[in-house]
C-alpha positions in Angstrom: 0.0 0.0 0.0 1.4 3.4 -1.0 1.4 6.2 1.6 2.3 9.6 1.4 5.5 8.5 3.7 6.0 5.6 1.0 9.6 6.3 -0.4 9.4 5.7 -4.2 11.2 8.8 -6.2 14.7 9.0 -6.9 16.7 12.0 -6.5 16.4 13.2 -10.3 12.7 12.3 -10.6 12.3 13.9 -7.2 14.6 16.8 -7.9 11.7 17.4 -11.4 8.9 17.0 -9.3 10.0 19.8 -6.9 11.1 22.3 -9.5 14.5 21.9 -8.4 18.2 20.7 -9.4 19.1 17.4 -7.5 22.7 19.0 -6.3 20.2 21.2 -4.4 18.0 17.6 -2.8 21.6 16.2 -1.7 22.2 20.0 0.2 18.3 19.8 1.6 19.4 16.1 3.0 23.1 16.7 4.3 21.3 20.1 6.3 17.9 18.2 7.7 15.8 19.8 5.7 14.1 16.7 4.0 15.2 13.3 4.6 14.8 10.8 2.2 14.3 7.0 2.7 17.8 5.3 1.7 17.8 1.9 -0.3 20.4 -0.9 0.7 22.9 0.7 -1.6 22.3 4.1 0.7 20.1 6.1 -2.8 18.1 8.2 -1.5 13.7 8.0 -2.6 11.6 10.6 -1.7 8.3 9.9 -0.3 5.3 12.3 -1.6 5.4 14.0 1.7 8.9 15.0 0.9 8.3 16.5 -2.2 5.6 18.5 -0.7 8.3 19.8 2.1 10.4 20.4 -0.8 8.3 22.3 -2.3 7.3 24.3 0.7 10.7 24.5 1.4 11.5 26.3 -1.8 8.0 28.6 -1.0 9.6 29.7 2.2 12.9 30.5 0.8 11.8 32.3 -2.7 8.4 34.0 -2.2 8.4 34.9 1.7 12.7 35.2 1.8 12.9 33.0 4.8 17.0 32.0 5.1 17.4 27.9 5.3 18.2 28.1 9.2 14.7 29.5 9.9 12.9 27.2 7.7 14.4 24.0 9.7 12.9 25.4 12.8 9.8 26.1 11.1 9.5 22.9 9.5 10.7 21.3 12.9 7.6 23.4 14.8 5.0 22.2 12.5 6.3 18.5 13.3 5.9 19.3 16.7 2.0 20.9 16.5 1.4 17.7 14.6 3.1 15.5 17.0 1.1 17.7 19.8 -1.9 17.3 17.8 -1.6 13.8 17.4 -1.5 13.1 20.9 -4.7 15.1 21.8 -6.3 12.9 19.7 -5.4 9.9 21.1 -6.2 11.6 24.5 -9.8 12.7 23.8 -10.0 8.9 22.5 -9.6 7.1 25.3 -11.3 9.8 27.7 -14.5 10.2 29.4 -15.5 13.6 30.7 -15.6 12.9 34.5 -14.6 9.4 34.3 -10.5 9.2 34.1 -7.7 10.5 35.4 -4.7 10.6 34.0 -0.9 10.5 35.2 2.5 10.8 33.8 4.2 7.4 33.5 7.7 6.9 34.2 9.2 7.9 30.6 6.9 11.0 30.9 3.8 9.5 28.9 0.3 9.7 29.4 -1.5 7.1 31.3 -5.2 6.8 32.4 -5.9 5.6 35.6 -9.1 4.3 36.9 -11.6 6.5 38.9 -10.7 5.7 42.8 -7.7 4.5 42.2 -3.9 5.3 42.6 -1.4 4.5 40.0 1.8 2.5 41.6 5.0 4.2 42.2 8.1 3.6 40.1 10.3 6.5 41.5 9.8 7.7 44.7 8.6 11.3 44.9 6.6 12.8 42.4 3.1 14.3 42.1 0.0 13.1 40.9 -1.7 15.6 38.4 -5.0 15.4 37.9 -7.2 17.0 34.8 -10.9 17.4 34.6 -12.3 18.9 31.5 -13.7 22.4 31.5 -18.0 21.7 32.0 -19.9 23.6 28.9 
């Protein structure tokens, strides 16, 4: 199945579909900018989604003059709204209003805990945190 993460272009096919010259792909990859899947034989193949950073990456850069330094952190910010975003999701998914509460785990991450009950301690010290949804 082909996904827009599915890596499937090589550099010159990717570098036409971008508008761009490929020398200018291999300086995107060796700065973070875009990184390419690799074959066994270490080629690079874009992915759709990295010929749409390209190209928004080359939007940045010639229409709103945007140097290559603050495009990586921009591109690295809207990774981490839709990392953020992402986790929301799976947050409103598993909750009831008024029903869970939730706690940090021990590598930081969310867990719910059962109404009445308190979650076991791995480290000692700590808080419990507890969220309740704004009423409408």
């Amino acid at each position: 199945m082909v996904t827009p993460d599915t890596p499937m272009y090589v550099i010159s096919v990717a570098a036409e579909l971008a508008g761009m010259h490929p020398q200018t792909l291999r300086q995107y990859d060796r700065l973070g900018l875009v990184t390419p899947g690799r074959t066994r034989g270490r080629g690079r193949r874009y992915s759709p989604r990295d010929i749409a950073t390209l190209r928004e990456v080359q939007r940045l850069s010639q229409e709103e003059g945007v140097n290559l330094a603050g495009i990586k952190r921009i591109l690295e910010l809207e990774a981490e709204v839709r990392r953020l975003q992402e986790q929301v999701e799976r947050l409103r998914a598993i909750a009831e209003p008024g029903r869970r509460v939730f706690t940090a785990g021990p590598e930081g991450e969310v867990v719910a805990v059962p109404r009445g009950r308190r979650p076991q301690r791995t480290v000692t010290g700590g808080a419990l945190v507890l969220w309740r949804p704004p009423r409408p």
